[in-house]
C-alpha positions in Angstrom: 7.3 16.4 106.7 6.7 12.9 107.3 3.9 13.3 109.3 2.7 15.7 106.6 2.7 13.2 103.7 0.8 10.3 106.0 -1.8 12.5 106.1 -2.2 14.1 102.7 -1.9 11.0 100.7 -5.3 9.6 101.8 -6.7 13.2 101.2 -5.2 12.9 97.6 -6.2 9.4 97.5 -9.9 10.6 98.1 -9.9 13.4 95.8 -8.8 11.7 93.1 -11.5 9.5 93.6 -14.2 11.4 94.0 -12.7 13.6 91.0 -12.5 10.8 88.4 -16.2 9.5 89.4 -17.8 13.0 88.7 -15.6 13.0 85.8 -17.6 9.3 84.7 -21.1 11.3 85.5 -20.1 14.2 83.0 -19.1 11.7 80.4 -22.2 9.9 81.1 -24.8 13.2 80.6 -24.9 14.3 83.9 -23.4 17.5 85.6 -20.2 16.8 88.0 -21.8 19.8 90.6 -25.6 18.4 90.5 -24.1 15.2 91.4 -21.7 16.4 93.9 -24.7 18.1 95.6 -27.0 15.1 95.6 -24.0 13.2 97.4 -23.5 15.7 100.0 -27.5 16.5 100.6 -28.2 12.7 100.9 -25.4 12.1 103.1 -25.3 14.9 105.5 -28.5 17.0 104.6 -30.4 16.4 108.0 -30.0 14.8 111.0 -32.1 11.7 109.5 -29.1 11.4 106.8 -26.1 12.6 108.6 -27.9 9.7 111.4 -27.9 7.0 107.9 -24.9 8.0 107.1 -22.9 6.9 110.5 -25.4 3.9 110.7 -23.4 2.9 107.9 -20.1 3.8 109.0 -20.2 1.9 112.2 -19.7 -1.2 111.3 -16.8 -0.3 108.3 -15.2 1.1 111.9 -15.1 -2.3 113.4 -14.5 -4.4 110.4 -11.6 -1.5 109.0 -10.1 -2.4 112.7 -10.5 -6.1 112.1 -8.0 -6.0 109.0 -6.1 -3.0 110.3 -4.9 -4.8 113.9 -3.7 -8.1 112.1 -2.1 -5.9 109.6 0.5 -4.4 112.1 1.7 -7.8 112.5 2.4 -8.3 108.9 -0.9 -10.7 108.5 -3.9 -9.5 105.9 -7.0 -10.2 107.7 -9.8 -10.8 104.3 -12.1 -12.7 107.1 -14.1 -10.4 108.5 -17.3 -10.7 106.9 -17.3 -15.0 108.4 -16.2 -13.2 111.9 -18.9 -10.8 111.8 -21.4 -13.0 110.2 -20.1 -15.9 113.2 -20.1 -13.0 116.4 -23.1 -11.8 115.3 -25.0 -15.2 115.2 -23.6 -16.3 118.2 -24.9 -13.3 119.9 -28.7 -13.3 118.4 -28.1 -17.1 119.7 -27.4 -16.3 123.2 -30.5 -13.7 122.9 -32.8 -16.5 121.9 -31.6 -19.3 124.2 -31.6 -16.6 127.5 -34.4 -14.5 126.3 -35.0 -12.5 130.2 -32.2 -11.7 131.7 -31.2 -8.1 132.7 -30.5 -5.5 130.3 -27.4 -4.6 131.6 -26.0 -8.9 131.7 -28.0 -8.8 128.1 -25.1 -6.1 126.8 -22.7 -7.8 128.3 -23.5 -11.1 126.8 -24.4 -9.7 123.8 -20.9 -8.3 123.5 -19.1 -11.2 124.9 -20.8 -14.0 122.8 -20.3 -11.6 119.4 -16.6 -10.9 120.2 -15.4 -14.2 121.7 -17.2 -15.8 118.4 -15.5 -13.6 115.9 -12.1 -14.1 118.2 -12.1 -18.4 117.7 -13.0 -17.8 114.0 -10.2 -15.4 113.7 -7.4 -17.6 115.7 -7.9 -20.9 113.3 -6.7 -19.3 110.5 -4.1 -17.4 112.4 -3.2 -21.1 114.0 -2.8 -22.6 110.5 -0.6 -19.7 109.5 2.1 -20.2 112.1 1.8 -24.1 112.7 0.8 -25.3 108.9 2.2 -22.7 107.1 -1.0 -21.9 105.1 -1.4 -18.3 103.7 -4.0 -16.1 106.1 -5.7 -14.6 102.6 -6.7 -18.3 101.3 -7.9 -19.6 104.7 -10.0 -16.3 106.1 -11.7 -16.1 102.3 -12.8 -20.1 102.9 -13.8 -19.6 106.1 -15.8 -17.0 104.8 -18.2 -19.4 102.8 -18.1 -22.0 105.7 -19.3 -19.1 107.9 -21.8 -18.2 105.9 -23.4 -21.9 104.9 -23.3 -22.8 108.6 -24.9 -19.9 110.1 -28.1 -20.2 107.2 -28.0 -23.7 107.7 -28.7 -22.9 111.7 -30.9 -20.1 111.0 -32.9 -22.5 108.6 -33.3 -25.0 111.0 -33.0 -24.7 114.9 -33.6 -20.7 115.3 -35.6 -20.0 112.1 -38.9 -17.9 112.8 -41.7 -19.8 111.7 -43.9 -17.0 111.4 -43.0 -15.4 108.5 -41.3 -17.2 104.9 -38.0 -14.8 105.9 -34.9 -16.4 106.1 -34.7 -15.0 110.2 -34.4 -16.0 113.4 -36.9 -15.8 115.9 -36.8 -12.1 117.4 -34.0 -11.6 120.7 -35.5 -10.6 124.2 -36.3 -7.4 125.0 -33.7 -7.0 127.2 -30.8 -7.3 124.6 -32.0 -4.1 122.1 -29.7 -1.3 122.3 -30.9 2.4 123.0 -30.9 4.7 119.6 -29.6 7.9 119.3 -32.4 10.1 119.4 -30.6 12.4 117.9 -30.8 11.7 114.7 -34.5 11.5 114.7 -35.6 8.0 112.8 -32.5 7.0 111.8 -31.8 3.8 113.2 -28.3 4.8 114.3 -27.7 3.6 118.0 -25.2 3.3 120.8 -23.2 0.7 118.9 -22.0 3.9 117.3 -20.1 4.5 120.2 -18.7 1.5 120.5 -16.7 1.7 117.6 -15.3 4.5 118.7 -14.7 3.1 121.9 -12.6 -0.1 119.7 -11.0 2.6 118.2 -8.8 4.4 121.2 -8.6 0.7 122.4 -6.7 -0.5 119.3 -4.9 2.7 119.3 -3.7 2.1 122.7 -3.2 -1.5 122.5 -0.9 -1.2 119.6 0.9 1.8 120.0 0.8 2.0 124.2 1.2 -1.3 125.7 4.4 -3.2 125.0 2.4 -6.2 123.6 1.4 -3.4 120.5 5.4 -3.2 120.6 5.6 -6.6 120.0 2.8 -6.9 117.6 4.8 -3.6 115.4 8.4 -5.3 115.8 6.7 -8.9 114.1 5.4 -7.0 110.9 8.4 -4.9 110.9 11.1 -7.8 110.8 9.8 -11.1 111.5 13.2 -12.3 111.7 14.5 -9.5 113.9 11.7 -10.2 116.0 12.6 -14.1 116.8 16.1 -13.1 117.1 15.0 -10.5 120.5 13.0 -13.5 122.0 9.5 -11.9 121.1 7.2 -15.1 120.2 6.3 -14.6 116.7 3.6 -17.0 116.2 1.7 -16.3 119.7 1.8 -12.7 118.7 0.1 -13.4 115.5 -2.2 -15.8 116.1 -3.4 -13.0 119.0 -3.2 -10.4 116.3 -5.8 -12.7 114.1 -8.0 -13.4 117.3 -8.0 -9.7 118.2 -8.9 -8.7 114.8 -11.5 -11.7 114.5 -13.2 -10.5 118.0 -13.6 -6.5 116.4 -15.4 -8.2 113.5 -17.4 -10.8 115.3 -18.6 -6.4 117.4 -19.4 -4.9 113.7 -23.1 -6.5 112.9 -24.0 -5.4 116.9 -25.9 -2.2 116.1 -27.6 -3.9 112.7 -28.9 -6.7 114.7 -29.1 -5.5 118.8 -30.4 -1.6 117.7 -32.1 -2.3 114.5 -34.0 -5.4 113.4 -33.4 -7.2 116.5 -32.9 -10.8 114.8 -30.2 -12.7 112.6 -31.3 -12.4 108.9 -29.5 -14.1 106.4 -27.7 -12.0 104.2 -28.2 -8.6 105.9 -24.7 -7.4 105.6 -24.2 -5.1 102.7 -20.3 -6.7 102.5 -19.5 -4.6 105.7 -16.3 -7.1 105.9 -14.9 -6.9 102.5 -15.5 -2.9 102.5 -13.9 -2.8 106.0 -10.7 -4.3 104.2 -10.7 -0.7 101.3 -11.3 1.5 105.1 -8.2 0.2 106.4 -6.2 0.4 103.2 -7.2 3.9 102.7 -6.6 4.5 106.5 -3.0 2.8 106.3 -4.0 0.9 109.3 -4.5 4.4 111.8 -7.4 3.6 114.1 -8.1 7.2 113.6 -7.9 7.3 109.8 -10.0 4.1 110.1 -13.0 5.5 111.7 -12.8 8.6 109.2 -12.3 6.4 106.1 -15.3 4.2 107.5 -17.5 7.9 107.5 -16.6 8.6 103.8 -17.7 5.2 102.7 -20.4 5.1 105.0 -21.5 8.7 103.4 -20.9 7.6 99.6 -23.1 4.9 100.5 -26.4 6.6 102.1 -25.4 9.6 99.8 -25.4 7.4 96.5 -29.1 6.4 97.1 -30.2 9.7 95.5 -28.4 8.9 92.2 -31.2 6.8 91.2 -34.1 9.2 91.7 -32.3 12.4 90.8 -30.2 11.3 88.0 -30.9 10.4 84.7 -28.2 8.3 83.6 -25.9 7.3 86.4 -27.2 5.2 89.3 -25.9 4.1 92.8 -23.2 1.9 91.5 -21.2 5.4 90.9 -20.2 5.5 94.5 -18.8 1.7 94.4 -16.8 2.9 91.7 -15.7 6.0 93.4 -14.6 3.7 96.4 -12.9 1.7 94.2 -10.5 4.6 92.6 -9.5 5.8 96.1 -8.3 2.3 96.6 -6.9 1.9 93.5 -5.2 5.8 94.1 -4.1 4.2 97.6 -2.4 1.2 95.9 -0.7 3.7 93.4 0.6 5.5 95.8 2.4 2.4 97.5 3.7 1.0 94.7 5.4 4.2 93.4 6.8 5.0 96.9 8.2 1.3 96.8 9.6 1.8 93.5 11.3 5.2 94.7 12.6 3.2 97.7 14.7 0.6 95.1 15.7 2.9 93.3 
């Protein structure tokens, strides 16, 4: 029964949602069905959209895995749009700076540079949690903003392409582009699909197969308990922070390396702060995380339609349907908390 409940409470979670938004579309003139339908058809209509659609749930997979690692440990991860904005950079940098060298080193530095990146900007504020005491939420939201003044400062100066007025770098070597799925005809969906799937079964593994995962469980469970058994509390978090930091600095790959193939300043759609409301609805399951990251990515490509098809309702319907499934997801804790005291 257990078991049960883990898994239908983010199906009620989502229904709810998704309920109480078509419920706002009646009020607002519109019928609940048509708009259902214009949701579904955008999102999964034809291989072009079902292709959009998981073009936008690749990098919620990495970023819901950023917040959902750390959160085993009993730390709240809100930095992964700086680490993926950070990772990212530091790739595109590497791609600029070494602009031949041979596509298969390319990947390889591509995803070293992005996750090692993302990794450093995750540690400091796991550092300053367990040596200065300051709380992980303030910290990764500041080094948010530093992350992204410094990186358009950089862009602006020493990278920026001087041949347009964008606010770009200067376009990576060939060598560094990753392969689309061809698949999904124009869509520019590409291998980085897979390689969130890959982080996936790796988190999975890492925390619930290795005895470091054991560790990592036993810290968020009972800090105190943990100390007591000899397991190194702070090391383990400030690992936990890294780890998440690194699957962040991964999330912008596929937007940068299989799509535009240069750093623009403000291309992420808020992948990082949507990645946190993926791992809340998946409760921190790598598993529910990459299906939570396909809902969102489907509200989002879905809710395009709104504004050509609809007469009163536009795109911002599907940010509020997001936010009820949260909000549903948050209920649903506190009540269980309340039954627990009780």
């Amino acid at each position: 029964m257990p078991h049960i409940q883990t898994i239908l409470r983010p199906i009620l979670a989502v229904a709810f949602g998704l309920a109480c938004g078509l419920v706002l579309a009646s009020f607002a003139g519109e019928s609940p069905v048509h708009v259902l339908a214009i949701l579904g058809r955008s999102a999964f209509g034809t291989p072009y959209d079902l292709g959009m659609s998981l073009y936008f749930a690749t990098p919620l997979v990495l970023t819901g895995l950023a917040v959902a690692l750390p959160y085993h440990s009993g730390l709240f991860n809100v930095g992964g749009e700086g680490q993926m904005i950070v990772g990212v950079f530091a790739a595109a940098a590497v791609g600029l700076l070494w602009p031949e060298p041979g596509a298969l080193v390319a990947k390889l530095l591509t995803l070293a540079a992005a996750f090692t990146a993302g990794a450093l900007w995750g540690a400091i504020p796991g550092w300053m949690r367990v040596r200065r005491g300051a709380h992980e939420v303030i910290t990764t939201i500041m080094m948010n903003f530093i992350a992204i003044g410094m990186t358009s400062w950089l862009t602006l100066g020493t990278l920026r392409n001087t041949e347009t007025m964008n606010p770009e770098t200067r376009q990576v070597g060939a060598a560094y582009l990753w392969p689309r799925l061809e698949l999904f005809g124009d869509a520019p969906l590409s291998v980085a699909l897979l390689l969130g799937l890959v982080a996936a079964a790796c988190v999975y593994l890492l925390v619930w197969k290795t005895p470091f995962g054991g560790e990592l469980r036993a810290v968020g469970l009972n800090e105190r308990a943990a100390d007591i058994a000899g397991i190194s509390v702070g090391r383990t978090r400030i690992l936990a922070m890294a780890l998440g930091g690194g699957l962040a600095g991964l999330a912008a790959v596929g937007e940068i390396f299989g799509n535009s193939g240069k750093f623009k300043i403000g291309f992420s759609a808020e992948y990082g702060f949507t990645g946190i409301a993926v791992a809340l609805l998946a409760r921190g399951r790598p598993l529910g995380v990459v299906l939570a990251a396909i809902l969102f990515g489907a509200l989002h490509k879905g809710a395009g339609d709104l504004d050509f098809e609809t007469e009163f309702i536009t795109r911002d319907l599907a940010v509020v349907m997001q936010s009820l499934v949260i909000i549903a997801v948050a209920v649903d804790g506190f009540w269980r908390t309340g039954k627990g005291r009780s």
